[in-house]
N, C-alpha and C positions, 0 to 999 in steps of 0.2 A: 636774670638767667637762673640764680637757686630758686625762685618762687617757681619758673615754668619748668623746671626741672621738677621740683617736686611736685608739681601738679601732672608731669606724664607719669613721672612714678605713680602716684597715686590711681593714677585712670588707668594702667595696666592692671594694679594687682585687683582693681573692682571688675573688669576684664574678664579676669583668670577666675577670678572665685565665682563670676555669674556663667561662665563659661563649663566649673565643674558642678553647678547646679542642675537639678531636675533631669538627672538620667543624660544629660549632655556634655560628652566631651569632644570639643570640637565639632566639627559637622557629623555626627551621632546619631545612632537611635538604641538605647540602652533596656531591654526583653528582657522580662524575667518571666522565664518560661515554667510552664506547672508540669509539662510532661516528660520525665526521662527518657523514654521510649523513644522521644522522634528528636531528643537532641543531636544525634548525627546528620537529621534533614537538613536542621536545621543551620549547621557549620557549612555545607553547602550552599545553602538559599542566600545567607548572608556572604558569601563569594558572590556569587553571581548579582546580588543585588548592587554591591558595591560595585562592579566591573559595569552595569547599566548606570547608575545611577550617581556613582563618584563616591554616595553614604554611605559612612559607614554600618554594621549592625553589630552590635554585640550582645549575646546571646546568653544570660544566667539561667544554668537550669537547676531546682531546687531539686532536692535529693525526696526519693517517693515518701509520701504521709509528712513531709515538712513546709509544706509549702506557706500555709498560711503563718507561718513561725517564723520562715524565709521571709515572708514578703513583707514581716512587720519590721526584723530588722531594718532590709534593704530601703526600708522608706523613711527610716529616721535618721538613714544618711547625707550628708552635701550631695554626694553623688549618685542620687536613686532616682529608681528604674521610670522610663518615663511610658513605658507599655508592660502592662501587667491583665492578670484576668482575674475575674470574679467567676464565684460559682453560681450565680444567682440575684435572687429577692434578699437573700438571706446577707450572702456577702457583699450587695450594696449597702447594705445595714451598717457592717462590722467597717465597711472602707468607701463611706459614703464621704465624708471630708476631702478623698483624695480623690474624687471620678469626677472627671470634667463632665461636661452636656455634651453628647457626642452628637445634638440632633442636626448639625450645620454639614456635618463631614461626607464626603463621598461614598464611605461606607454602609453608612446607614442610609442613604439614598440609593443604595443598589441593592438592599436589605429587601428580598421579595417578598414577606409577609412582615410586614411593622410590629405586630402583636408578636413577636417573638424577643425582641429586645427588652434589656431591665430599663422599665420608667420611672417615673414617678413625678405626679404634676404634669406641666408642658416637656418636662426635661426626658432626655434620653444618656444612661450611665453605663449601659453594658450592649456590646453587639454582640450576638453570636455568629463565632466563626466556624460552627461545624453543630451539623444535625444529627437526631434519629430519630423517627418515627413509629408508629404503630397504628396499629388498625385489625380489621377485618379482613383476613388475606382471604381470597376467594378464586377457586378453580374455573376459569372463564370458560375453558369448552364444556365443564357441567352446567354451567348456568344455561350458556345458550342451547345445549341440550333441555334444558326445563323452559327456559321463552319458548321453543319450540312447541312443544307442549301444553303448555299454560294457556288457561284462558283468562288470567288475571293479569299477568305481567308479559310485558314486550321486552324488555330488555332492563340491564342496572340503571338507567335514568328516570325508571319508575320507583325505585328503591331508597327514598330519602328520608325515609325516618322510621322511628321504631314500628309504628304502626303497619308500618308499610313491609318492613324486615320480617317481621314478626308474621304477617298474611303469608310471605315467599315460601320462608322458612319452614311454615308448617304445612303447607300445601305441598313443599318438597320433601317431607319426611314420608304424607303420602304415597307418593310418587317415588322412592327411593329405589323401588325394584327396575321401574324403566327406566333409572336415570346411572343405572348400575352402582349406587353408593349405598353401604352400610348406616348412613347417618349423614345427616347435613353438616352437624360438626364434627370436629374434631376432640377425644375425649379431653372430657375438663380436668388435666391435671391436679389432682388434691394432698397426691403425697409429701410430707414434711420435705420442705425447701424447692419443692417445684408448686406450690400455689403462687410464686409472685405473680401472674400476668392477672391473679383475680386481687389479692388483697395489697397490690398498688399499681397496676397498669389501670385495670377496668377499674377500679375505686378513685380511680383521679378523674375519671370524668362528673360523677354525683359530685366529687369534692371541687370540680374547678368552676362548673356552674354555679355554687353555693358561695364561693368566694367572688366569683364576681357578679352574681344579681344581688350579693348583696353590698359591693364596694370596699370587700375587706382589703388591706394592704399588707402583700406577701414580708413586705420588710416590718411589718411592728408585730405587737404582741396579739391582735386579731384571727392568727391562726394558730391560736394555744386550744381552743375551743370550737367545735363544731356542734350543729345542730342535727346532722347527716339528712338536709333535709331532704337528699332525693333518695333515700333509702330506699325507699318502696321501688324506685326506678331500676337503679343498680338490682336489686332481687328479680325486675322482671327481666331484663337480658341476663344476667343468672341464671334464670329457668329457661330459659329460650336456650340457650348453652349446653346443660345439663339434660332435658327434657328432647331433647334434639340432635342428640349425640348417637356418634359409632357404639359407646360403652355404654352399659348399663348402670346406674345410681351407685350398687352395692360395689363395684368393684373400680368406682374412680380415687377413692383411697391408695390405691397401689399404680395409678399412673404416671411418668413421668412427663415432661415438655418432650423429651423424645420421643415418646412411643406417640403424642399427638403431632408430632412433624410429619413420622415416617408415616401417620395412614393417614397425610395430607398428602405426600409425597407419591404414596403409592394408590393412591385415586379411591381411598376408601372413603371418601367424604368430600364436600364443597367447599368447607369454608373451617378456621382455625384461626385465631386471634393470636397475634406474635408482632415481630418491628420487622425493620429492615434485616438484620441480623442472621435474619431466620433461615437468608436465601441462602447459606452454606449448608446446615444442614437439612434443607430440600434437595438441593443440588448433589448432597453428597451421601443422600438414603440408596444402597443398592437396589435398584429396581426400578429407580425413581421414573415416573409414566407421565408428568408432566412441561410442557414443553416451556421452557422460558417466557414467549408471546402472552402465555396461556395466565401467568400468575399475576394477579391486580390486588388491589388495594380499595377497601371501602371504609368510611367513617363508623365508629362505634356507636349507634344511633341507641337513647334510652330510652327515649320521650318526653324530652324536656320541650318547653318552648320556644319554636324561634331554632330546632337542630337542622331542620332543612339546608340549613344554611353552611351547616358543620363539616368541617376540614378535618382532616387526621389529629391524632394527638404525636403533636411535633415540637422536639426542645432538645434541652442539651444543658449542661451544668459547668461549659466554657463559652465563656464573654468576654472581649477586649476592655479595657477600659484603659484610660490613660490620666495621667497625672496630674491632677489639676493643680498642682500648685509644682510644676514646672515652667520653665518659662515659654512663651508664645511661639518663639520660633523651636523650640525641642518638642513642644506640643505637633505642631505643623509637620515636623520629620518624620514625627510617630504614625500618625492622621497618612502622611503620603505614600511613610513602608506598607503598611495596611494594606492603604489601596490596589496598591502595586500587587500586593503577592496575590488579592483577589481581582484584578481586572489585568494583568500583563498576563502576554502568552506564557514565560517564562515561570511568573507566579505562581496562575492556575495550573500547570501541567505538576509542578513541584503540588501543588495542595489537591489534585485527581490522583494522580500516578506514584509519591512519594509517599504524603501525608495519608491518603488514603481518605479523606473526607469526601461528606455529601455536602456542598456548598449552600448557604443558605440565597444565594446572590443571584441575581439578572445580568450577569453580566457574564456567567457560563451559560453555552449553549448546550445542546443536547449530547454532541459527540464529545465534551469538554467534560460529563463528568462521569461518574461510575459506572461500568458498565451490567450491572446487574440489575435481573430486571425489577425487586422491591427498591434499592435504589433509585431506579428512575421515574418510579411510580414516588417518591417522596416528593424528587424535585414535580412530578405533573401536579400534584394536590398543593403543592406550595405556590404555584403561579395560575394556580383554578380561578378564573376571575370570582368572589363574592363568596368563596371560601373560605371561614374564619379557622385556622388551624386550633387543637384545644393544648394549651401550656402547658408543662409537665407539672403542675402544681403537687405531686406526689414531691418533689425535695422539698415539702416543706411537712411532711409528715413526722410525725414524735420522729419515734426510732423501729430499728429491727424488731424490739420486743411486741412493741403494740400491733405490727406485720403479721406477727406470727400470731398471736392470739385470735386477730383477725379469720386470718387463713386456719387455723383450727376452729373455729364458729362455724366459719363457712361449710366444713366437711362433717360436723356435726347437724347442721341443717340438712345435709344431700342425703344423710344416714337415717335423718329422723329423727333424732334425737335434741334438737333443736328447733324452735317455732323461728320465724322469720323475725317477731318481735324483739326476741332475745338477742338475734344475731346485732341489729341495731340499736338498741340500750347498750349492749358490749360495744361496738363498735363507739357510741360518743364517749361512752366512762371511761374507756381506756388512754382514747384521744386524751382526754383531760387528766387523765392522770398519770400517761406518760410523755406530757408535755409538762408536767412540773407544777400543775396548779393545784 
């Protein structure tokens, strides 16, 4: 009777202590969440999830700029977190020991473009649960105003590559008088702190081709160093930009991202390079003269080979990842909350209508997610059948410093005072020297 007596003792307390392991207490699923902002959704979500589902959720949210400081803690605990999120290539790197292979889970099977999750190998370590995009945003009653027109192009399905852009584009600068626009584009913002959409929206596309024709891996030390090898690329949609604008050379030094909104807004132009993001301040330019239907979304085409094929540049710097050295069934709970909040009506209405996200998934319909029209233009290009979307491989850029050097080269070149050459010898030396080598 003492022998079997202390052998339940003993089987209880092994019980209790694998029970407060790996983020699981009890029937659990233990989130340590990275955004302050939406921890009130998310005391909610976990009601209702537990009231469906019997699990419970409990919700840590790390205090803002502490996160990864948070999550090192909370992982060297008995009791830690058994869903957390990476920012990336980078943060698979830092917290690769602890990311299970999420490639079995339901999640990642409802994942509408695959090339957007962290890989590496056969394995899959981060899903992304929420998008943004960019692109080519384009005035569609001007275009089809210029098909009309045109005796080159019928419509945007003849428009698939740089070459192709490039014939439109200037055939429409021509044509600018009958087509009642100022300029095909919109002015290339160049003044200090409004160049981002050139020296790291548009410069991640030469950088995301370079890195993967040439098999670099975003998680090691292979993007300490560039070759910039589509430089010359990047300079020609640069001048196609520039050269094809509302504004004139001399004076895009003093432009902001606003002033090229609003004469997007106000029908002084076709076409303007921005994300999703963009559609508040379209929407919210007074005067604004284009109708919702009206506003679409085209790939950033530069002339690489094989872009025909090119989907928007679409990412995000939040990924799931969950705990690989929690146990199988605290793993499972984690794997099932997921799914839930992205395939239940319940879920999705909480991550459309609360969270505010654009969902990366198949398993939202069309009424299920934002209702604006570049939002739904991200989800259309993400389920384009044989559309490869382009990574945001700009979070793997040095820092701010080398951004801005960049973007001051760039506005040195539109001024003249810079050759094209120079801009891209600046552009690798800098890489390399403000990546630490």
């Amino acid at each position: 009777m003492k022998a079997m007596l202390a052998f339940a003792i003993t089987s209880i307390m092994i019980m209790s202590l694998a029970g407060c392991s790996g983020g699981k207490s009890g029937n659990s699923v233990y989130y340590l969440n990275f955004k302050p902002e939406i921890a009130e959704i998310y005391d909610k979500i976990a009601v209702d999830y537990e009231n469906e589902t019997g699990v419970k959720l409990r919700v840590v949210t790390a205090a803002s700029g502490t996160y990864e400081q948070t999550l090192k803690s909370e992982l060297a605990k008995s009791d830690s977190p058994t869903l957390f999120q990476i920012n990336g290539p980078r943060g698979y790197a830092s917290w690769s020991e602890y990311c299970k292979d999420l490639k079995g889970t339901q999640l990642y099977n409802a994942l509408s473009d695959k090339t957007l999750a962290v890989s590496r190998g056969y394995g899959v370590y981060g899903i992304p649960y929420v998008v943004e995009g960019y692109g080519i945003i384009y005035n569609n009653s001007i275009m089809n105003k210029y098909f009309a027109i045109s005796d080159k192009f019928s419509s945007m399905d003849d428009i698939k590559s740089f070459e192709s852009l490039k014939s439109a584009v200037e055939d429409m600068t021509l044509k600018k008088a009958e087509l009642g626009i100022d300029g095909v584009f919109a002015s290339t913002s160049l003044a200090p702190g409004e160049d981002w959409r050139w020296q790291t929206h548009l410069a991640n596309v030469p950088i995301y081709y370079e890195f993967k024709n040439n098999g670099i891996d975003l998680s090691g030390d292979g993007t300490k160093e560039i070759k910039f090898q589509y430089g010359k690329q990047f300079g020609a949609i640069f001048d196609l930009y520039v050269n094809n604008s509302v504004t004139e050379k001399g004076l895009l030094g003093s432009k902001s991202v606003d002033d090229s909104m609003a004469e997007f807004a106000l029908g002084k132009c076709a076409m303007v390079q921005n994300g999703n993001w963009a559609w508040s301040q379209i929407s919210g330019v007074q005067g604004n003269v284009i109708k919702e239907e009206d506003i679409k979304f085209m790939p950033i085409y530069i002339g690489v080979q094989g872009e025909e094929s090119q989907g928007l540049c679409i990412g995000t710097e939040n990924f799931f990842a969950i705990n690989a050295k929690a146990s199988e069934e605290s793993q499972k709970l984690a794997e099932d909350f997921i799914y839930w909040l992205y395939s239940s009506p319940t879920g999705k209405n909480y991550v459309t209508n609360d969270l505010g996200f654009i969902a990366p998934f198949n398993t939202f319909s069309d009424s299920e997610r934002p209702e604006d029209p570049l939002a739904k233009e991200i989800a259309r290009w993400m389920a384009e059948p044989g559309a490869a979307s382009v990574a945001w491989n700009f979070t793997v850029f040095p820092n701010q410093n080398f951004k801005d050097k960049f973007g001051g080269a760039l506005l040195e070149y539109v001024q003249g005072s810079k050759a094209w050459t120079d801009v891209e010898q600046l552009v690798v030396e800098q890489w390399k020297i403000e990546s630490g080598e």
